[in-house]
N, C-alpha and C positions, 0 to 999 in steps of 0.2 A: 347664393340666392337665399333670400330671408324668409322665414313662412312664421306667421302669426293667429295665435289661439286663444282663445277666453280662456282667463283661468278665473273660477270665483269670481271675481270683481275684479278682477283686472285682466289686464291681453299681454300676453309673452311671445317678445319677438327670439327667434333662434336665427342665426349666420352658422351655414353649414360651408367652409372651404375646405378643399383640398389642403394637405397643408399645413392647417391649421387646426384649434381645439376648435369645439364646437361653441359658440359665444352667446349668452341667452342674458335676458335680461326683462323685468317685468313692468308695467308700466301700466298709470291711472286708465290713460284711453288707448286708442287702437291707432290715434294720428300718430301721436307721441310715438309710439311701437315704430311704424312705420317711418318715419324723421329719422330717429336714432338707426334706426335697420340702413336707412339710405347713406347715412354720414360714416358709420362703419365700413359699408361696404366700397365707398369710394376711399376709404384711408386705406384699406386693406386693398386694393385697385393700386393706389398710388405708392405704395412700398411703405407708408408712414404708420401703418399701425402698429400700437407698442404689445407684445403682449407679456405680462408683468411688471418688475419693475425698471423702472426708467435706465438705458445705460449709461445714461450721461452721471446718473449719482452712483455710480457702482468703478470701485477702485478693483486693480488686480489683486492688490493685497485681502481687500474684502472676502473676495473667490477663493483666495488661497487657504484663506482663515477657515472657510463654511466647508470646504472639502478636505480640509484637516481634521477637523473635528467629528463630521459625516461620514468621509466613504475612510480614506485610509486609516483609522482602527481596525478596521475588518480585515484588512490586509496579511496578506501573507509576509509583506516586506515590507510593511509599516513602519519600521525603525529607519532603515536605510531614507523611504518616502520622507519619511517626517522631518528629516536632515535636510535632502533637497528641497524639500520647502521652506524652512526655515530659515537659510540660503537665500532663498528667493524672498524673501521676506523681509530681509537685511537692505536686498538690490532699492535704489532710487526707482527701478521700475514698478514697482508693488504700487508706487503713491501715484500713478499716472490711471486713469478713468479708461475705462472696458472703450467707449466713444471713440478716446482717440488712438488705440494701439492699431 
C-alpha cells in the first residue's frame, strides 16, 4: 500500500511490502506520486519488480569476484576459500549470467 506526503514542494510516495525494502521516491505533483506508486505496485504484484541491479547483466564470476574481495578476507579460512574460488573462476561457469543458472 502506498501513502503519499508533501514534502517542501514536492509529494513523496512510499511502498511499504512485506518482503521487501521500503521503496520511496519524490515527485513534482501528487498525480505523478500516485502513477508511479500504482505501476510499482502492480510490478511488485506481478513478480517483475527488479530490486537493484539487473540479473540479466550480472555474471557468476562477477559474484565470485565482489565476495572475494568483501566478505572472505575476514575469514577465518580465507586462504583455503580463496582457492575454491579461484577454481571456480577458472570453470566455463563463472561466464554464464545469475538469469540463466
Amino acid at each position: 500500500m502506498a501513502t503519499f506526503r508533501k514534502r517542501s514542494s514536492s509529494w513523496q510516495a512510499r511502498i511499504q511490502r512485506k518482503g521487501f525494502p521500503d521503496i520511496t521516491k519524490s515527485f513534482p505533483s501528487k498525480s505523478e506520486a500516485i502513477h508511479w506508486a500504482k505501476q510499482v505496485e502492480s510490478e511488485i504484484h506481478l513478480g517483475i519488480y527488479q530490486l537493484g541491479p539487473n540479473p540479466n547483466d550480472t555474471t557468476l564470476g562477477e559474484l565470485l569476484i565482489r565476495y572475494l574481495e568483501n566478505i572472505t578476507p575476514y575469514k577465518k579460512g580465507f586462504q583455503a576459500e580463496t582457492f575454491r574460488i579461484n577454481s571456480w573462476l577458472r570453470s566455463p561457469l563463472s561466464l554464464r549470467y545469475i538469469s540463466t543458472l
